[in-house]
C-alpha positions as a Markdown table, in Angstrom:
| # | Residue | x | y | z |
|---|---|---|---|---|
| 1 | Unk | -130.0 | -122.9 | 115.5 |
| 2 | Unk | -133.6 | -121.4 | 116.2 |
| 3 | Unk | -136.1 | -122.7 | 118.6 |
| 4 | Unk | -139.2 | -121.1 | 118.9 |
| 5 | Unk | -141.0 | -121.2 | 122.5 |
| 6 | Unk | -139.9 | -120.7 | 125.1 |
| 7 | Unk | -142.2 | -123.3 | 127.2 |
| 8 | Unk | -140.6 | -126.3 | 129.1 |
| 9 | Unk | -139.8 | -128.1 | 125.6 |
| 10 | Unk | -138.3 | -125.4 | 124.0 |
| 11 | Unk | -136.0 | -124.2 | 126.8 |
| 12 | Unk | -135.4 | -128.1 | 127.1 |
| 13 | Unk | -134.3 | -128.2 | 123.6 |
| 14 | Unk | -132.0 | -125.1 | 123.5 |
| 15 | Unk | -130.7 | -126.2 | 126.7 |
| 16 | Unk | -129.7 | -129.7 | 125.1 |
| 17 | Unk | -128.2 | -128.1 | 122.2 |
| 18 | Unk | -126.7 | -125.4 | 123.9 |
| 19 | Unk | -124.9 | -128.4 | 125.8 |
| 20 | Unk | -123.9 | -129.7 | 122.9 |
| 21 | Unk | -122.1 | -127.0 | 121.9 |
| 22 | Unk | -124.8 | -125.5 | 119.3 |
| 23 | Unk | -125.4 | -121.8 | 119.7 |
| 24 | Unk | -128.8 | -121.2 | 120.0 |
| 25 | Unk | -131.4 | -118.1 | 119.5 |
| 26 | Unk | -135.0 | -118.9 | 121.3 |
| 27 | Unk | -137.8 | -117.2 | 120.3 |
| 28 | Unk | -140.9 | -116.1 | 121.9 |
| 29 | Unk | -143.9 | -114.3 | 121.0 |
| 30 | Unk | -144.9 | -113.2 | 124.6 |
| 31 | Unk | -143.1 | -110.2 | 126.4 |
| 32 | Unk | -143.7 | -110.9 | 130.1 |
| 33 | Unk | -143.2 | -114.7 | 132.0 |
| 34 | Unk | -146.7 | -116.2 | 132.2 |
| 35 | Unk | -148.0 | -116.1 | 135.9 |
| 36 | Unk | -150.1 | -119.4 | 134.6 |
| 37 | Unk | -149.0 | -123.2 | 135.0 |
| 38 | Unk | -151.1 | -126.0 | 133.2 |
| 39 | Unk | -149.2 | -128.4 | 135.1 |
| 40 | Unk | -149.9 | -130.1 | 138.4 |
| 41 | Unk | -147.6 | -132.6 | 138.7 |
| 42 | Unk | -143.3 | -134.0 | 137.8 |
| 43 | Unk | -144.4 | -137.3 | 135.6 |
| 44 | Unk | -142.1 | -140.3 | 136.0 |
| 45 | Unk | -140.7 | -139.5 | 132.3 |
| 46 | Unk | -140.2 | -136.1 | 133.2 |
| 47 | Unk | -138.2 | -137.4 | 136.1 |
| 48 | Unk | -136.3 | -139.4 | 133.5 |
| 49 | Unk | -135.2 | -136.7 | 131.1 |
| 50 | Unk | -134.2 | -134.9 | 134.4 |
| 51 | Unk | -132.1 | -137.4 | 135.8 |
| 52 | Unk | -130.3 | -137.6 | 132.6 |
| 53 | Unk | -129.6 | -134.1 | 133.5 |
| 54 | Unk | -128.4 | -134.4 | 136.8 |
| 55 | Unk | -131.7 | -132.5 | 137.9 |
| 56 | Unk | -134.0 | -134.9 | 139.6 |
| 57 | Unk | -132.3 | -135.6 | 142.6 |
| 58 | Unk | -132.7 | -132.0 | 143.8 |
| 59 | Unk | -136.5 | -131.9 | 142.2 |
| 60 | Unk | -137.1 | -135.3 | 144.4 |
| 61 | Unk | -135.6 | -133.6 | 147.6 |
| 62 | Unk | -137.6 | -130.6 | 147.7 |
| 63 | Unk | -141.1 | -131.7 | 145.9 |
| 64 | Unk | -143.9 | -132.4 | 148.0 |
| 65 | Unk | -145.2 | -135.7 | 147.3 |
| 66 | Unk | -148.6 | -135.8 | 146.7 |
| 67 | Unk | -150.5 | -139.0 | 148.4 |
| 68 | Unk | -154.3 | -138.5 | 146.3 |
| 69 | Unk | -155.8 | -136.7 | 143.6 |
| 70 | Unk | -159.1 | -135.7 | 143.5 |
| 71 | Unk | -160.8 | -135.2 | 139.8 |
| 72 | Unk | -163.6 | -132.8 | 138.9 |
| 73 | Unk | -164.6 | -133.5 | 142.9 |
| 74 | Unk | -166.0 | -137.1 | 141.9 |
| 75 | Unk | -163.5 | -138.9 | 141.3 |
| 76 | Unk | -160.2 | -139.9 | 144.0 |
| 77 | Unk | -157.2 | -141.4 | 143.1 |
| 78 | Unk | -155.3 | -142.7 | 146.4 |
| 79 | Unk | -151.6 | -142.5 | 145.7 |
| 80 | Unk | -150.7 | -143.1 | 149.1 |
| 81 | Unk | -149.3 | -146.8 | 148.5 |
| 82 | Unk | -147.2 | -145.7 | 146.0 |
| 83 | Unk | -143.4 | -146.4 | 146.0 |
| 84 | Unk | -141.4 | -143.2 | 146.6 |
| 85 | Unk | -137.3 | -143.3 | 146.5 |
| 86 | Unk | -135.7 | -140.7 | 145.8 |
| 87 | Unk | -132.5 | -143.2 | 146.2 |
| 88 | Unk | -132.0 | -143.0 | 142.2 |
| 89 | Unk | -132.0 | -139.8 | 141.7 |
């Protein structure tokens, strides 16, 4: 099996397959890691997929929770009463 990119939903892919027994070839057109991140944030789906995993405890222990956003410096988002339990992970 081939999966091509190696960005979080490829390597989640090939991971998943690779776990499943499936050998698995990733491609990727770049040579070097990118230094650049477009993400800001774990979503609770994320979270999801990671639990199933086994991951999202650890992810959960040593994230930093964020308590407010603040959006093109107009707009604030206060997160602060917010459940946060890591107890099902």
């Amino acid at each position: 099996m081939v999966v091509v990119g190696a960005g979080p939903t490829g390597l989640m892919l090939a991971g998943d397959l690779a776990e499943a027994g499936v050998v698995v070839t990733v491609l990727e057109r770049r040579a070097d890691e990118s230094n650049v991140t477009r993400a800001f944030a774990v979503h609770a789906r994320t979270m999801e997929e990671l639990e199933i995993r086994g991951l999202a405890g650890e992810l959960a222990r040593t994230g930093t929770p964020i308590r407010a956003l603040r959006l093109f410096d107009r707009v604030q988002i206060d997160l602060s009463r917010c459940p946060v339990s890591t107890d099902h992970c």
